[in-house]
C-alpha positions as CSV (number, residue, x, y, z in Angstrom):
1,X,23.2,110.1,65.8
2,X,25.2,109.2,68.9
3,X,22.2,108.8,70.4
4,X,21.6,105.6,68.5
5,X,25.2,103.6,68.9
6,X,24.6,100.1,69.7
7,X,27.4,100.3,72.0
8,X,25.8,103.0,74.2
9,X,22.8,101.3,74.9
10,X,24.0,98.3,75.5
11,X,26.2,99.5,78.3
12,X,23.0,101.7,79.1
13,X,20.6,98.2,79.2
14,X,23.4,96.3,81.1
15,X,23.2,99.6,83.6
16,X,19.7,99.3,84.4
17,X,19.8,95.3,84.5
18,X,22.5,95.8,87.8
19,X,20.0,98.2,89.3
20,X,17.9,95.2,89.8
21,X,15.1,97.9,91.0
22,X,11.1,97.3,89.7
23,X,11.6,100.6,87.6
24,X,14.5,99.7,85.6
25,X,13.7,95.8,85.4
26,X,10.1,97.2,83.5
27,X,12.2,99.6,80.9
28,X,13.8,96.9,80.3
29,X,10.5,95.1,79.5
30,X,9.3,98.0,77.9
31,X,12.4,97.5,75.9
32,X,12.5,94.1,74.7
33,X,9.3,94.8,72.3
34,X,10.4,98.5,71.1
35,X,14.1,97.4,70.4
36,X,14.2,97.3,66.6
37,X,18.2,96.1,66.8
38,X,18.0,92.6,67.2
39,X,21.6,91.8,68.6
40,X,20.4,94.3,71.2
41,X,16.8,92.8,71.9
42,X,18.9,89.6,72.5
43,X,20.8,91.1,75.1
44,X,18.2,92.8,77.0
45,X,16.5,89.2,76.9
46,X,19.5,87.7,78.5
47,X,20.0,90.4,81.1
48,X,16.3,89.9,81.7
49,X,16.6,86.2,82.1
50,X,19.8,86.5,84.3
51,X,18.0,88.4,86.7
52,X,16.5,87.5,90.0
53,X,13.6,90.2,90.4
54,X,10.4,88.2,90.5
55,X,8.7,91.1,87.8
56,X,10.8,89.3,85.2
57,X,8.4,86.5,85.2
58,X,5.9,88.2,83.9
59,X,7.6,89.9,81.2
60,X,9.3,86.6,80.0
61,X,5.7,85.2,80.0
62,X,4.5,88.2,77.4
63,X,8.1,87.6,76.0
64,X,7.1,83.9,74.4
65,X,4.8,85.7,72.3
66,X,7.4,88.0,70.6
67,X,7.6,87.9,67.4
68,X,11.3,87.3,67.2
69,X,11.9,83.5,67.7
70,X,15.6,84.0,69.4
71,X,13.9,86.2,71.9
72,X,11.0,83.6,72.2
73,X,13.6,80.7,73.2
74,X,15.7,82.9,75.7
75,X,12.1,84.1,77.2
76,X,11.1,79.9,77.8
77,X,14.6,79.4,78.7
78,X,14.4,82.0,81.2
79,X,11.7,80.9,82.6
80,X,11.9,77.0,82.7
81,X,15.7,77.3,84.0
82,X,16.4,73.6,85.2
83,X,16.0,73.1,89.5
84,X,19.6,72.8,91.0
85,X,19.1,69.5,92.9
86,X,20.7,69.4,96.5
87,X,22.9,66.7,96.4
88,X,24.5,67.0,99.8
89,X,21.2,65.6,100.5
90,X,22.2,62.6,98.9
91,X,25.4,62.4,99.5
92,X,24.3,62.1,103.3
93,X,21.4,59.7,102.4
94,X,24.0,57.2,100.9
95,X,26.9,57.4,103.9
């Protein structure tokens, strides 16, 4: 039974995400639609949209299709993250 605490994986999930390798970025993936714990789905969507690894495009994009509508927002947030504007750039453009 320990083999299912929510707590465990979660640390596990949050383990993997730092590995930031392809393998452990697609478990994670492979994750997000077997997860039947939904506080848990959540966070491996967050980890997923927190990460930098150019494969998580491509899951978030299957993501929008889940059938879980909090993991549907986090995948288009994820993936539609607003453009940090330069605004030294600007700054020097008005002196």
């Amino acid at each position: 039974a320990q083999q299912y605490d929510p707590k465990r994986r979660e640390k596990a999930f949050r383990t993997l995400a730092q590995w930031k390798d392809a393998a452990s970025i697609d478990l994670l993936g492979e994750q997000l639609f077997r997860e039947q714990d939904q506080p848990l789905r959540l966070v491996i969507a967050k980890l997923l949209t927190e990460s930098d690894s150019p494969r998580v495009a491509k899951i978030l994009e299957k993501a929008i299709g889940h059938n879980d509508g909090k993991v549907r927002v986090l995948a288009f947030a994820g993936l539609y993250k607003p453009l940090k504007p330069d605004l030294n750039v600007i700054d020097l453009a008005l002196k």
